[in-house]
N, C-alpha and C positions, 0 to 999 in steps of 0.2 A: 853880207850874205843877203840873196833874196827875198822878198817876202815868202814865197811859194812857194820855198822849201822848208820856212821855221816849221816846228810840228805845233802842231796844236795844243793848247794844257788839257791836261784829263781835266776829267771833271770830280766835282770834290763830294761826288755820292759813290764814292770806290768801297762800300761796306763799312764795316765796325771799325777796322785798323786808321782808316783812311777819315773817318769822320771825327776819332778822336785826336788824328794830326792835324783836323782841319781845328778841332777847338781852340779858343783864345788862349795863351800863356799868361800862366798867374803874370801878376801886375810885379809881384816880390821878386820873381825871378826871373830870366833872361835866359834859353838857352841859346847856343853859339849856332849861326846860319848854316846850313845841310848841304854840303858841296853838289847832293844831286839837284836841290832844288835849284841851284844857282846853273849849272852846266842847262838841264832842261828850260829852264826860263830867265835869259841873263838879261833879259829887261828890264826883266820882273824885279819892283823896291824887297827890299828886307823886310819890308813891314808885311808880306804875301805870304812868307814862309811858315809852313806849319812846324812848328816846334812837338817835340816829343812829350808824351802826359806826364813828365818828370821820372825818376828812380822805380819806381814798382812800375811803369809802362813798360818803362826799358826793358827790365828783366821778363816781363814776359811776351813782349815782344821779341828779345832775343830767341826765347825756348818757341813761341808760337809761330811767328812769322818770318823769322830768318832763315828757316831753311825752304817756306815757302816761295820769298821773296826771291830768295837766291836762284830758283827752277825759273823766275819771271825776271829774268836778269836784261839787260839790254837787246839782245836778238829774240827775244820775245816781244819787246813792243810792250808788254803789258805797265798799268802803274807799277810803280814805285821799283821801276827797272834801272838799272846805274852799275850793277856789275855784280851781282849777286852777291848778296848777304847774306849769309849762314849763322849756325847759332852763334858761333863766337862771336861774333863781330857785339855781341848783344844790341845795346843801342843806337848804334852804328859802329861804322869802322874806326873811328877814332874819338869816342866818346867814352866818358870815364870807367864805365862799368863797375858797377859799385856793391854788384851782390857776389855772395858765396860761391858761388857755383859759376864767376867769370874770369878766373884764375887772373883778377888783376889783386892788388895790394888790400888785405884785410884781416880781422883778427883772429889768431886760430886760437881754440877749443883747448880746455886739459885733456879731455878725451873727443879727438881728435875723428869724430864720428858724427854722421856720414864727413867722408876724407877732405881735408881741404886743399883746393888746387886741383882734384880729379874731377872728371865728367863722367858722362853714363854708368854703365855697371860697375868700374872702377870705383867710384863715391862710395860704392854700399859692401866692397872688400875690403874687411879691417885688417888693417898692416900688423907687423911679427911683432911689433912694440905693443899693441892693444891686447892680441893674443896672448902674451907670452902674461904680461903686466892680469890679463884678468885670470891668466890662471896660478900666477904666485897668490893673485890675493887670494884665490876662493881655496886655496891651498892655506894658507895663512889663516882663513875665517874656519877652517877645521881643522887647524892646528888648537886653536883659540876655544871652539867650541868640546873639543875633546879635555884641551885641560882643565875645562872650566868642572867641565862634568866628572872627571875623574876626582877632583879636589871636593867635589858635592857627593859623589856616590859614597851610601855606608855600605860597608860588609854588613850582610842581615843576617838573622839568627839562623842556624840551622832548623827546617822545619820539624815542626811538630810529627809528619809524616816521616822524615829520614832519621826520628830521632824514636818514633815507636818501637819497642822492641819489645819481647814477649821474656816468661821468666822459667828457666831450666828448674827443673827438680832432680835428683839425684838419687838414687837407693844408699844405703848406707853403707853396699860395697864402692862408691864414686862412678857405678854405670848411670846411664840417663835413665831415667824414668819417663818424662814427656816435657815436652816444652810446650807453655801455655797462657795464657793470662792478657796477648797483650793480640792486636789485631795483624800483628805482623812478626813471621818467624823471625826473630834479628836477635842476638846477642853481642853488643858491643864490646871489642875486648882492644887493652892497650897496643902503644905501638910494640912495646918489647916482648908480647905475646904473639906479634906476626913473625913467621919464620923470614930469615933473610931471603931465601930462597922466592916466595913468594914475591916480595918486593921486586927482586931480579928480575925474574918472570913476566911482571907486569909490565916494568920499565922496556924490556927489551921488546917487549910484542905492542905495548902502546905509546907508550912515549920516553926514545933515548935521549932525550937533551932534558927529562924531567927532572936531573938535581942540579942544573946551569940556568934552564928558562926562568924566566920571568911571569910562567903561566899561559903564554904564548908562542907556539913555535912556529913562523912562516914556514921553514924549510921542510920540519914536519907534513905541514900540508900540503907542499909542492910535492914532495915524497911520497905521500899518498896517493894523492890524484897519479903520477909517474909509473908508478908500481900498480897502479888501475888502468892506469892504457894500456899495460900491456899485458898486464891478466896475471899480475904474481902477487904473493903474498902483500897484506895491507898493512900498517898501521893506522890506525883512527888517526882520523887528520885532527880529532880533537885533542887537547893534550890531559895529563890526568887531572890536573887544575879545573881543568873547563869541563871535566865529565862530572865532576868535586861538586862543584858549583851546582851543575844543571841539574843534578840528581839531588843534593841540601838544600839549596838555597831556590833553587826558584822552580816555578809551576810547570809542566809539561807541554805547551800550549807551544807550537808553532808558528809565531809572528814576529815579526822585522822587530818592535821594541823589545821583545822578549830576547831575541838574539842581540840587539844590540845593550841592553841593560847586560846579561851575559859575559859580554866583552870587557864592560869597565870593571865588573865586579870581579873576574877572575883577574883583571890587572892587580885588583887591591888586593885580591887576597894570594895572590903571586910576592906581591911585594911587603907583604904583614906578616902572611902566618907560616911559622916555619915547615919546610918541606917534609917532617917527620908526621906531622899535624894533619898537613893536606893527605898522604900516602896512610894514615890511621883513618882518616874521615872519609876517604874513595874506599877503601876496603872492608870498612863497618856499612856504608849504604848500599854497595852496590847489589846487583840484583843476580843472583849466581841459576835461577832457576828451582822449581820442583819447590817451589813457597820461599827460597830460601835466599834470605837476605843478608851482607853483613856477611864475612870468611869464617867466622866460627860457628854460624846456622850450614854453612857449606859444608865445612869441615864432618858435619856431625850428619848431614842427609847425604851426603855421598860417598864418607867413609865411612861414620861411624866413632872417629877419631877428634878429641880435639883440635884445633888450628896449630897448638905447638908439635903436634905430634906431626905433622905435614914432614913427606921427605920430598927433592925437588922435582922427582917424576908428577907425585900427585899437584904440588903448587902448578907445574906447567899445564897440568888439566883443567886445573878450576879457573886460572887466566885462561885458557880458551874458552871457558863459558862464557867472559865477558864479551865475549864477541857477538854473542847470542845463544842464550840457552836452549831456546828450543833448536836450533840448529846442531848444536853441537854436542847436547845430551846423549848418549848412547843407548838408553832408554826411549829414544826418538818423542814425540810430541806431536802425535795425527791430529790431533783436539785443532792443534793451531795451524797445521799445513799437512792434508794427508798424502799431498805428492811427494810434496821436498823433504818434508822433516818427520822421515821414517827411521828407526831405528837401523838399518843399514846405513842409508842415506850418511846417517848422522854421525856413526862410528867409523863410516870413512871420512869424512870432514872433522872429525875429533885426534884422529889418530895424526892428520897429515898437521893440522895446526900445533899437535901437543909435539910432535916432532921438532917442525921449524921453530919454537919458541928456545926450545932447549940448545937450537943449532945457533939461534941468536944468540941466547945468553953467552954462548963457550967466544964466538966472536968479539961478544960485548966485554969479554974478559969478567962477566959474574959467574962465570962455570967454570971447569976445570975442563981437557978434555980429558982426561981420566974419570972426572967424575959422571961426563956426560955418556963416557961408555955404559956405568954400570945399568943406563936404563933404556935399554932396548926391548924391553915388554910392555905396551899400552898399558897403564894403570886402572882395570876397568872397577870402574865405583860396584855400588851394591846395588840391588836391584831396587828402585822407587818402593816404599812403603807409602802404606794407605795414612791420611795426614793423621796424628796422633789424636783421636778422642780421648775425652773423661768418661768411658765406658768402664763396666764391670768395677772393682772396685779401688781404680786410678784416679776416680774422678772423688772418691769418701781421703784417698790420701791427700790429696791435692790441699783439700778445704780442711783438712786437721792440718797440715804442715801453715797454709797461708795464713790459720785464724793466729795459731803459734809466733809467726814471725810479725803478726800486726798488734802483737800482745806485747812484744818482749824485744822488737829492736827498734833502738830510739831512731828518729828520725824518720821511720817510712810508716805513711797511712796507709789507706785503701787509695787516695790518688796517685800517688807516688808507685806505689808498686801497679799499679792498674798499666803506668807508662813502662814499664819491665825493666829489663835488663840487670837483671838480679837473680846468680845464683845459689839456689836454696836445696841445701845437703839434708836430707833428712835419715831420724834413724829406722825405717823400715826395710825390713829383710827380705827383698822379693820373693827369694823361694820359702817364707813362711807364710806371708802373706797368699801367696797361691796355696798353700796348703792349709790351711786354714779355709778359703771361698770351697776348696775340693772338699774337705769334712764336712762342710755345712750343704755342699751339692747335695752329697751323696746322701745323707740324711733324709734330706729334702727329698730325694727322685726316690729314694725307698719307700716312706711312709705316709708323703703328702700328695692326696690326688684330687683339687680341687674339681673336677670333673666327675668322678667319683663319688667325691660326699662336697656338693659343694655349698654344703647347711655349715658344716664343721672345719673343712679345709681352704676355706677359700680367706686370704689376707695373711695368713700363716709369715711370719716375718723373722728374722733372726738377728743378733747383734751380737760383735762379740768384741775382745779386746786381748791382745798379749803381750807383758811388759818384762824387761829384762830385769828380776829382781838387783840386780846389784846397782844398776844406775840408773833405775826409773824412765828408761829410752823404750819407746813403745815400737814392737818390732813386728807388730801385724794386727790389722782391724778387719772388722767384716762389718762394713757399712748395709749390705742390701743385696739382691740378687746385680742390680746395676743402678750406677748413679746416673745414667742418661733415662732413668725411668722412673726408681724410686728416690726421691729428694732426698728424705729424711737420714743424717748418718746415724743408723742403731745404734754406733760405737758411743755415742754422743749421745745427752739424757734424753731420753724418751717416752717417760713419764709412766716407763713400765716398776715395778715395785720389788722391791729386790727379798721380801721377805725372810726367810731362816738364815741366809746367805749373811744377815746383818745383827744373828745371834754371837757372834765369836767377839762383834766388840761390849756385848753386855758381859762377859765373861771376861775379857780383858780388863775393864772397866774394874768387876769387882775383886782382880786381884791386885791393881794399879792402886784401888779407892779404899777398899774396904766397905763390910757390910757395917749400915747400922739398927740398931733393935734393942726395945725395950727390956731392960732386965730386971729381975723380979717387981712388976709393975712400974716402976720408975723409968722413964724415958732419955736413952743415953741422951750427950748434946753433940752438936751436927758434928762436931772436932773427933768426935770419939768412934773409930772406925773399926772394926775388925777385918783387917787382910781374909781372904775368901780360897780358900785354895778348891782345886776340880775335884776332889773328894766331898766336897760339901755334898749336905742331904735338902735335898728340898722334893715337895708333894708336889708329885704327876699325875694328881688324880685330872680327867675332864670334870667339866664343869666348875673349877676350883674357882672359890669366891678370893678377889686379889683385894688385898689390904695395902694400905700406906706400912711406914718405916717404921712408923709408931705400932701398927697393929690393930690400926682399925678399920674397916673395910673402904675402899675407895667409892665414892660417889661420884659422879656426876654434877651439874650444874641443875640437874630437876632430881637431884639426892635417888637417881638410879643406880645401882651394883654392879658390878663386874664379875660374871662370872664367864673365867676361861675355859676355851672349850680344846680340846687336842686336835690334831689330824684326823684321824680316824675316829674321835670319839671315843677313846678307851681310854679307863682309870688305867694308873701306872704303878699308884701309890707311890711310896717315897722310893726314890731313886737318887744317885749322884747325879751332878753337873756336868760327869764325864758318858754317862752312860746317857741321859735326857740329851746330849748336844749326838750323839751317836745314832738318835732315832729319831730328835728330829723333834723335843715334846716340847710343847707351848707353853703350859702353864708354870713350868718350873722359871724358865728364864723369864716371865711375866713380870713374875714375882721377884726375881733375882733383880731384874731392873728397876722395881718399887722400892725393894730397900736400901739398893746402893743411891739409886735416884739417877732418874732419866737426863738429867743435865749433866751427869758425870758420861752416862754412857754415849751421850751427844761428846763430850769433851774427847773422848777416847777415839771415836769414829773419825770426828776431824784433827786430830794429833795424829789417825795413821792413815790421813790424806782423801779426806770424802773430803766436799766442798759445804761450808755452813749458807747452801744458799737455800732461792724456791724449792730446789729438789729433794730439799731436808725436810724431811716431817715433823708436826709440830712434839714435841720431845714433854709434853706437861700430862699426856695420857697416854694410859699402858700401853698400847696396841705398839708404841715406839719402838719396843725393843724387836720387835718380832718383824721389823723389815717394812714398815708403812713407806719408808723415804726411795725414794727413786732414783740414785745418782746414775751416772751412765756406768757401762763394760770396764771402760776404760779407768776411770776412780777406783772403782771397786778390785779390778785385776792389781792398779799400785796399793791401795790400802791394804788386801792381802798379804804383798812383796813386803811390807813395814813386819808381816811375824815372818817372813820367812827370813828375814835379816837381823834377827834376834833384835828387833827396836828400832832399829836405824831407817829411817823414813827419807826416802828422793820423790822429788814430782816426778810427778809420768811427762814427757816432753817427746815432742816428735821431730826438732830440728838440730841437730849439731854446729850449725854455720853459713853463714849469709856471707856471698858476697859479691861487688858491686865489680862490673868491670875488670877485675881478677883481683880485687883488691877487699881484703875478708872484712867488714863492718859487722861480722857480729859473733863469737863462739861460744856455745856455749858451759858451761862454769857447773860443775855438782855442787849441791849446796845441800848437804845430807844433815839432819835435825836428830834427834831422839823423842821418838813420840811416849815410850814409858822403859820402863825397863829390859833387859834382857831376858828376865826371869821369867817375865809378864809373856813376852812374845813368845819366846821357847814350849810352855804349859799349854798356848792355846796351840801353836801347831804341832802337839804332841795331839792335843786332844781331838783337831781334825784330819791328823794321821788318820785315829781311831774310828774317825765315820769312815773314809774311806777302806780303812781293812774289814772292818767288820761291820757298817751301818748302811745309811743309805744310798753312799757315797760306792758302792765295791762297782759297779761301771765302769769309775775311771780310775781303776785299779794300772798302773803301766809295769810289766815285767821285767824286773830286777831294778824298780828306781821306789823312793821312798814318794810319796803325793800325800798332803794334806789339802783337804778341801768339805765343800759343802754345799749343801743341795737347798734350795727354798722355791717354795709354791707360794702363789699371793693368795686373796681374796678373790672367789666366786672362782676360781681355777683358770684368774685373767694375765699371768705371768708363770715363769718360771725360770728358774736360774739355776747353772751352776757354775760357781768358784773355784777353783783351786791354785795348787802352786808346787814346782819340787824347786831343790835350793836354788835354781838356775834361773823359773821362769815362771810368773804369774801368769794365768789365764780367767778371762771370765766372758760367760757366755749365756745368752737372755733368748727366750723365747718369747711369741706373744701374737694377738692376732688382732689387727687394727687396720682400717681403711685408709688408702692412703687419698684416697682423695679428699681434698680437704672442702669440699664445696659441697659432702653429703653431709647432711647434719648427725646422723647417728655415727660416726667414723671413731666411735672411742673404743676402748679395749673390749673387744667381745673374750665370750668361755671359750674355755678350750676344752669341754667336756665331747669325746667323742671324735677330736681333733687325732688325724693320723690313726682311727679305729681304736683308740684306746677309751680307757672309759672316761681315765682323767690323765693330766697331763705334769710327770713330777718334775724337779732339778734332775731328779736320776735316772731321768727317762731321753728323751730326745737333748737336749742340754749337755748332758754328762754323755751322751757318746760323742756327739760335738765335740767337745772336751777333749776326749780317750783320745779319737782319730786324727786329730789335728797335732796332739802332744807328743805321741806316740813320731812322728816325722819329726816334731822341732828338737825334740832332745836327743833324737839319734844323730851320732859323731861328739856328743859333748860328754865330758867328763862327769862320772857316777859318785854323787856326792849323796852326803845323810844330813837329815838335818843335826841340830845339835841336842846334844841329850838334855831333856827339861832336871831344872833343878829343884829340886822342894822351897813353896811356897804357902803364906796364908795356912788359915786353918779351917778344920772341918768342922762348919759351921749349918746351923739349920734354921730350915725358914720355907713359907708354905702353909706352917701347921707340922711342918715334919717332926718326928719326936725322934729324940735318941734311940738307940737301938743297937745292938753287938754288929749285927749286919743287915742293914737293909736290903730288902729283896725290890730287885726292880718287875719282879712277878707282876703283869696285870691286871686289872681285877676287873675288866668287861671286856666281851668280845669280839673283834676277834683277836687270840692269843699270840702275842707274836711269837717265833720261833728261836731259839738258839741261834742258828744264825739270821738276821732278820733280810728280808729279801731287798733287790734293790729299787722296787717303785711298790711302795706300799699302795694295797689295793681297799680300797671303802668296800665297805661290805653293804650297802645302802647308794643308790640316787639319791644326789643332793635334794633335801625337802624345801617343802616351801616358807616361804616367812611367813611367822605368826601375825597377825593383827594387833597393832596394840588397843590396849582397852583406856577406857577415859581414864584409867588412875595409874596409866604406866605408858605415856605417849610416847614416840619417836622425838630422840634429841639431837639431830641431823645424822646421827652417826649411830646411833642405838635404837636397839628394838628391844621388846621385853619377852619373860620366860612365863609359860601356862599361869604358872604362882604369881605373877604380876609383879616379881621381879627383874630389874631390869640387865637385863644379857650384855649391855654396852660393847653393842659390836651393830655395822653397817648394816643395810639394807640387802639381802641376799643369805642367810645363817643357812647352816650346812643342815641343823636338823632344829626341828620345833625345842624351842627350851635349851639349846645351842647358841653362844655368842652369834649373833650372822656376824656376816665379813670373815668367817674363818678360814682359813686356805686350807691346802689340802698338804702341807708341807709342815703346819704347823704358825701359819703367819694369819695375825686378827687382825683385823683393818678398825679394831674399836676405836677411833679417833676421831675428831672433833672437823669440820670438812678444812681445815687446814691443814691438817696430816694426814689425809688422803686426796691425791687431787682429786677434785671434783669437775674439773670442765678440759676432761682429756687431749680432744680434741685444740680447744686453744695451747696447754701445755706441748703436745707434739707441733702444734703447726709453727710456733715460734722458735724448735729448733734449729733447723738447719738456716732459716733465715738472721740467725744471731749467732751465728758461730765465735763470734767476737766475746758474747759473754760465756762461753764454753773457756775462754785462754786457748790452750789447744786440743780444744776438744776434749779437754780431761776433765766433764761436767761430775 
């Protein structure tokens, strides 16, 4: 070939590509001569050729410059032209190609990414094998992670919240009275207490695969969602397991772990607790509406009825509440949607749901269709009531039945019952109880006008007590005008002083004991008793100086005397036991209780059911006999029922039976004592026949029934009482006027002089018509019984100073005279005087003041007349006692009532 045709060599500054072909090859290695270099310069030695920058040149030469190279191919002229190189070729056309991405021989990958053997976009699509393989595993790693966690999750306690429940009360005909106690309406009741019917119900409106599931039903919720596309009836896609759960066991918070903790839990307890378990525990928590939680809180705010009492019209009602109460109430629910959930609204949405559930069930084969015919009339509930307060006098039964049941049934505290579900049967008589709050209204709106005189009427308060003599069940109280006002239950001790009312057990005492007395100077021994019959003679004179048993006059601790003053202040002279208990005189039973002795008539009091506690007065000084002790309505109403049962003694009790989930933990047991004789009891309730027919008692006189009873005034005319009883039914009823606010410091017992326009306030006066009007309703429709006839007892004995006599006249001897027949509210002929001064040789001995003569009166601060015991009531009751048998810090005594109901038992202080 010519010369002047060879071409020319480029030159070796052809850029970056070119200057690294132009570099030396390692010395180590040799690569093979370059067919282009050889064709464009075959003159040219081997040792001229530029060799490739080895393996990593290659590769990216092949990606960088081979497809440039290839554009500069031989009909371009340009370097490194020889017939165009593209990427594949990498290093060249026939040179090993040694990386990934030059689809010659190399190692592939477990996970075969980016692709080996493909180029461009290809490389970076992962093939059906990568695909398929990463999604068994990630299928696999949550297979893995769910067992793990299902093997780790525990079933948790049902909470605290789903497990509050509040505690029924009952009347003692088994109607409700209120439900209360606990912060949530809920009564939990067994499975065998749900009707089947209800069960039915539920399953076929929210979950039909619930006794097959496992706690989960897919299909269910395909079904749901199915039957929402296209606008028909729903079942919750949740199943009743998962509603179980969400509503016991776990918090209300909508979040992904909460849902998903959810899921494992209802797995466990799908596959743990039996389906009877879970269908008992979704029907005890759920939420029915109108407060009411739990199917037997449903049962009882919508019907009115027990849960057994359900027939399957009303079950298919209250299963459509769970759908949403306030939706489906018929009652409607503005409060929470004034548009939607209007009482129309609602009662079309209730009707068409209570329909279709019933059309399920007959489907579902849990209904008959026979049976589903008989209910084609919407079962409309009752009309919403206001939520149940402890107002007016529900809220004084409440706190006697609960102190009762926290007294007397083992196992439950104040915590325990605070958590409810506990019902508690008590024995109060609703319609005596109302008639009992009306006697005492009515009284009240007649004669008490705090606005009017509101020096004398204002604080005016009342308490009362009725107990069924035969079984000591207490069948109506009068705690207060209301217990959302007034605290304190009156029925319960109140530190008022029961006075005359607690002469009949010095009388019982001394025909039980016997009198003792010195006989011709020589002093019997304590063993040597003479039985005392109500013929006995003793002096009614006022003023009568009282002696010990022995006959010597009683002193004091500063050697002061006793001298007893009457009611009225009028000599009686010697009179009988039967005639002095008839009018009411003081100084005869004074005395009558010196000689038998004040611990026996303590003994007697608490043998026919007062309590030996605070509210006992101290028993070692006369003023004991004549009513210083204070027990409450209630004690005093059963201690009476012990004569009218010829001796036989029952506690007063206000609960018949507790029980837990329908299951009875407690009933109660008569447990009837003998407090003394028959003889004993008979005499005295002959003898307060006698006040009542003819004494001071004739008020609560009842036509055509036999009444024994008694009338007592306290000290300064700061109490009054009256007791009675006919054979069927003790009552006892307190007056009294006291602040109830306990943050004033003068809040203790004020007079009653003036109180209601009278001048003084008797037992026979506001008390005893109390008494009449309330009695007069309890004992109409009951059978007309006598007491029993008293039998002779004891002998006619004398004492006082009384001397024998053919017939003692109970003639008077100062004035004023009382009458043949004596009136019913004996009236003072006198304003009560002022207290004397004591003078330096006759001082005040907490409880005693002295007479002109500088003798001492031993009687309290307040004496009805100069030279007069003070502390003399106006019924015949002395407060001369020592300041432990008269309370002295009233105030603290009332405020610690109702806050200790506990040491009341059941209120039966």
């Amino acid at each position: 070939m010519s010369e002047h045709r060879r071409k020319t060599p480029q030159p070796q500054d052809g850029g970056r590509a070119a200057a690294r072909r132009a570099a030396p090859q390692s010395a180590g290695r040799r690569a093979a001569p370059s067919p282009r270099v050889m064709r464009e310069s075959p003159s040219e030695p081997y040792a001229e050729e530029r060799p490739p920058g080895g393996r990593a040149e290659a590769r990216r030469a092949a990606q960088r410059g081979g497809r440039r190279r290839g554009a500069e191919g031989p009909s371009s002229g340009g370097p490194g032209g020889g017939g165009g190189g593209g990427r594949r070729r990498g290093g060249g056309s026939e040179g090993p190609g040694r990386g990934r991405g030059d689809g010659g021989p190399g190692k592939k990958r477990i996970i075969d990414y980016p692709r080996y053997g493909k180029y461009g976009f290809r490389r970076w699509v992962p093939s059906w094998k990568l695909v398929s393989g990463l999604c068994l595993s990630f299928l696999g790693l949550l297979m893995g992670v769910a067992g793990v966690s299902y093997a780790l999750v525990q079933m948790p306690e049902v909470s605290k919240a789903a497990k509050a429940q509040n505690n029924v009360y009952y009347w003692s005909d088994g109607s409700q009275m209120v439900a209360t106690g606990g912060e949530v309406n809920r009564q939990e009741i067994s499975y065998a207490q749900i009707p089947a019917a209800m069960r039915y119900a539920v399953i076929s409106a929210e979950n039909k695969s619930f006794e097959k599931d496992h706690g989960i039903d897919p299909m269910g919720i395909a079904r749901a969602l199915f039957n929402m596309a296209k606008g028909g009836e729903t079942q919750g896609g949740s199943t009743i397991t998962q509603q179980f759960v969400k509503n016991s066991m776990l918090t209300q918070e909508q979040t992904i772990s909460r849902k998903f903790k959810e899921l494992f839990i209802t797995l466990k307890v799908g596959s743990k607790m039996d389906k009877d378990d879970v269908m008992k525990g979704y029907l005890n928590v759920s939420y029915y509406g109108r407060g009411a939680s739990g199917l037997q809180a449903a049962a009882r705010t919508y019907y009115g009825k027990d849960a057994t009492e359900l027939n399957p019209s009303e079950c298919a009602f209250l299963a459509t509440l769970l759908k949403g109460a306030s939706y489906y109430d018929p009652a409607g629910a503005p409060e929470v949607d004034p548009v939607q959930a209007t009482a129309e609204k609602n009662l079309v949405r209730a009707k068409k749901r209570w329909g279709w559930i019933l059309d399920e069930e007959v489907k579902d084969g849990h209904l008959s269709a026979a049976e589903r015919a008989k209910y084609t009339e919407f079962p409309m509930p009752v009309a919403p009531k206001k939520s149940a307060q402890l107002s007016g006098q529900t809220g004084y039964l409440v706190d006697l039945a609960k102190s009762y049941v926290l007294d007397n049934v083992k196992g439950v505290d104040s915590d325990t019952l605070d958590q409810g579900g506990y019902e508690i049967h008590t024995t109060f008589d609703k319609k005596k109880v109302q008639q009992l709050n009306a006697a005492v209204k009515r009284v009240y709106d007649e004669n008490i006008d705090p606005k009017k005189r509101p020096g004398d009427d204002t604080y005016v308060q009342f308490g009362g007590a009725s107990v069924d003599t035969a079984t000591g069940a207490i069948i109506a109280i009068y705690g207060g005008q209301d217990a959302t006002k007034h605290f304190t239950n009156n029925a319960n001790p109140t530190g008022a002083q029961v006075g005359s009312t607690f002469k009949p057990f010095v009388l019982a005492a001394a025909m039980e004991y016997g009198k003792r007395d010195p006989d011709g100077g020589e002093v019997q021994s304590e063993s040597e008793r003479t039985p005392v019959s109500p013929k006995s003679i003793y002096n009614g004179d006022n003023k009568l100086k009282i002696s010990d048993w022995t006959g010597k006059p009683w002193e004091d601790e500063k050697g002061g005397q006793w001298l007893q003053t009457n009611d009225d202040h009028t000599s009686y002279g010697d009179v009988n036991l039967r005639y002095a208990m008839q009018e009411s005189i003081n100084s005869p039973y004074v005395q009558l209780g010196m000689d038998v002795g004040t611990d026996k008539v303590k003994d007697v009091a608490v043998a026919a059911g007062l309590r030996d506690d605070r509210y006992m007065a101290d028993s070692h000084v006369p003023s004991f006999s004549i009513g210083t002790s204070s027990p409450s309505a209630i004690r005093m109403a059963g201690a009476y029922a012990t004569f009218a049962t010829s001796g036989k003694q029952n506690d007063p009790f206000s609960v018949t039976e507790v029980k837990k989930e329908g299951a009875s933990i407690f009933e109660h047991e008569k447990k009837t004592k003998t407090a003394f004789d028959s003889a004993v009891a008979d005499n005295v309730t002959d003898v307060l026949k006698n006040v009542v027919e003819h004494g001071t008692g004739t008020s609560a006189q009842l036509p055509g029934r036999e009444v024994a009873g008694k009338t007592g005034t306290t000290d300064e005319n700061k109490s009054a009482w009256f007791v009675g009883y006919t054979p069927q039914i003790s009552t006892a009823v307190s007056m009294f006027r006291m602040d109830d606010n306990e943050k004033h410091a003068d809040r203790g017992f004020k007079e009653m002089y003036g109180t209601g326009g009278q001048e003084k306030i008797h037992g026979a006066s506001f008390p005893a018509q109390v008494w009449h009007d309330y009695m007069v309703g309890a004992v109409k429709g009951t059978k007309v019984e006598e007491f029993p006839a008293p039998g002779p007892i004891g002998e006619k004995v004398y004492g006082g100073g009384a001397s024998p006599s053919p017939s003692p006249s109970p003639t008077p001897s100062a004035s004023p005279t009382p009458s043949e027949e004596p009136s019913e509210e004996p009236t003072p002929t006198t304003a009560p005087p002022t207290t004397p001064t004591p003078t330096e040789t006759c001082k005040t001995w907490g409880w005693s003041t002295c007479l002109p003569d500088g003798t001492n009166a031993g009687a309290a601060a307040g004496a009805d007349t100069a030279g007069a015991a003070a502390g003399n009531d106006t019924d015949g009751t002395t407060s001369g006692t020592d300041p432990s048998a008269t309370p002295t810090d009233e105030a603290d005594d009332v405020g610690d009532i109702f806050g200790t109901s506990r040491g009341n038992g059941n209120g039966n202080g």
